[in-house]
N, C-alpha and C positions, 0 to 999 in steps of 0.2 A: 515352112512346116504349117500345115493348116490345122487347124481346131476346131472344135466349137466354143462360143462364149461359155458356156456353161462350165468345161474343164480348166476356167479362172479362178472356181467358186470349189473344186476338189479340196482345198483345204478347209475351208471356211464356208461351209452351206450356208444357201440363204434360209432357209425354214429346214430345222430337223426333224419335222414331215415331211418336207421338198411339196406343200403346198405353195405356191405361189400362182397369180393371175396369169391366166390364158395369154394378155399382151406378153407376159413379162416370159413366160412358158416359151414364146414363137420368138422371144431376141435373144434367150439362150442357145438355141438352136441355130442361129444362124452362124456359119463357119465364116472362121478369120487369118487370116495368115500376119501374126505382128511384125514379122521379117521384114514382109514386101507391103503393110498397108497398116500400122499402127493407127493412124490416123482414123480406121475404119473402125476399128478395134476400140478404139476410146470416145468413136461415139455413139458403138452397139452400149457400153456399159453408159456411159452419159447417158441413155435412154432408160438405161432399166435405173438408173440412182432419180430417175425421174418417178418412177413409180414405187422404189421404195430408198424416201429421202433419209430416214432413219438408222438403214441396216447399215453399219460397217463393216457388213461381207461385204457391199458395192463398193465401198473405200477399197478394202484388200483387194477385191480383184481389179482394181482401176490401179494400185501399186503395184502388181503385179506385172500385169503388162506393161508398164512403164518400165520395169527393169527390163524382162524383156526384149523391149526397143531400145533399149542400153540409153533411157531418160531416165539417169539416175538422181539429178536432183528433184523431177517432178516425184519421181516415188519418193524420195529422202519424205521429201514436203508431205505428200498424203499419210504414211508410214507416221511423222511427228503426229499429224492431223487424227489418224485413228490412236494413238497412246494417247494422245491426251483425253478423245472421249471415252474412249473403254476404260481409261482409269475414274474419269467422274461418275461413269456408272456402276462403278466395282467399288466408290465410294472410298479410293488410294489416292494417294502423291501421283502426280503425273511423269515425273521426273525419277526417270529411273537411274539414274546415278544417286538419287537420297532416297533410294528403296533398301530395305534389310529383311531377310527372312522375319526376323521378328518384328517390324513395322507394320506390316502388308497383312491379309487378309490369306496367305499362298497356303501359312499352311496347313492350318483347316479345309482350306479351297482341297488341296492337293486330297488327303483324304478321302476327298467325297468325290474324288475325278474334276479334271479341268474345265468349263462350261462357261458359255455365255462370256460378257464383259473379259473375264480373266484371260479365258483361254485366246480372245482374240488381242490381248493386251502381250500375252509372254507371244503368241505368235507373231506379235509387228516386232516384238524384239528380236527376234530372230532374223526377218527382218530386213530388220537395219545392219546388221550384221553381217549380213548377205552382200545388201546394196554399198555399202559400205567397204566390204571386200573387193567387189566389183569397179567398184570407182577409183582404188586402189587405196582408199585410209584403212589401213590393215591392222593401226593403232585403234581407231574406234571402234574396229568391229571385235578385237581381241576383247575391249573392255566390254561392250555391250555383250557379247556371247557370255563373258565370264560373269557379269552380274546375271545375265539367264539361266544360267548352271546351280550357279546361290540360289536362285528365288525358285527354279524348277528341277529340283537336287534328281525326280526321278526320269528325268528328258522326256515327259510328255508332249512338247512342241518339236522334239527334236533337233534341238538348236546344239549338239553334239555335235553333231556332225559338219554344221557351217564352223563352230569351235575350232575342231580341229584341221578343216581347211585352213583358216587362220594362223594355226599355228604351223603349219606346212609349210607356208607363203614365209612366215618370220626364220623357220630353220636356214629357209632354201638362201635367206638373206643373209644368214651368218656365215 
């Protein structure tokens, strides 16, 4: 199935003007197939994380495709790598297993809408949850989706839905 880079970034814009430099404009655009050339695929985004080293939209979409390519512990690895910086710039515990609605910053956050740091923070929970499913640890991702559910009661990230995949997977075992 071919793409363009840029439909990496559908969740997680790089700029919510969608300004970004003319280089970085012409390596979203270029189409990738991660089925038959991952490879190609992570080094359109290794290019554009060259031009903007900061954004953890280029982490998320460099995780992304890694699932993908059914590289689930390269995403596991980036996925940990963006939680822990969206959490020191959202100024939280990184560790979402000693996170609580009332520890965390969510639920003021939640009020005023999900943004910035946060929203990419409950989105890599998601996730992991996902990759995590994927991989077949059907116990992690049950945990992780259910502490996203706590921290995100109005499913802003959407992490319901991998939820209850999860819990599909655990019936279908009983």
């Amino acid at each position: 199935m071919t793409m363009l880079v840029r439909e990496l970034f559908n969740d997680a814009p790089l700029s919510p003007d969608g300004l970004v430099s003319l280089d970085v404009q012409r390596l979203l655009r270029e189409p990738i197939d991660i089925a038959r050339d991952w490879h190609r695929a992570e080094r359109l985004l290794q290019q554009v994380a060259e031009h903007l080293p900061e954004q953890l939209e280029v982490q998320i979409a460099l995780y992304k495709m890694y699932a993908y390519a059914n590289c689930f512990e390269a995403s596991r690895q980036l996925i940990e790598q963006v939680l822990q910086r969206a959490a020191q710039q959202a100024g939280f515990q990184p560790d979402w297993r000693l996170l609580t609605p009332a520890s965390t910053p969510f639920d003021t956050l939640l009020t005023n809408g999900i943004h910035g740091p946060v929203r990419l923070y409950l989105y890599s929970m998601k996730a992991l949850g996902f990759v995590s499913l994927r991989a077949g640890n059907i116990a992690l991702a049950e945990q992780v989706l259910a502490k996203l559910l706590a921290l995100d009661p109005s499913d802003e990230v959407g992490g319901s839905v991998v939820y209850q995949m999860a819990l599909s997977l655990t019936d279908d075992d009983s």
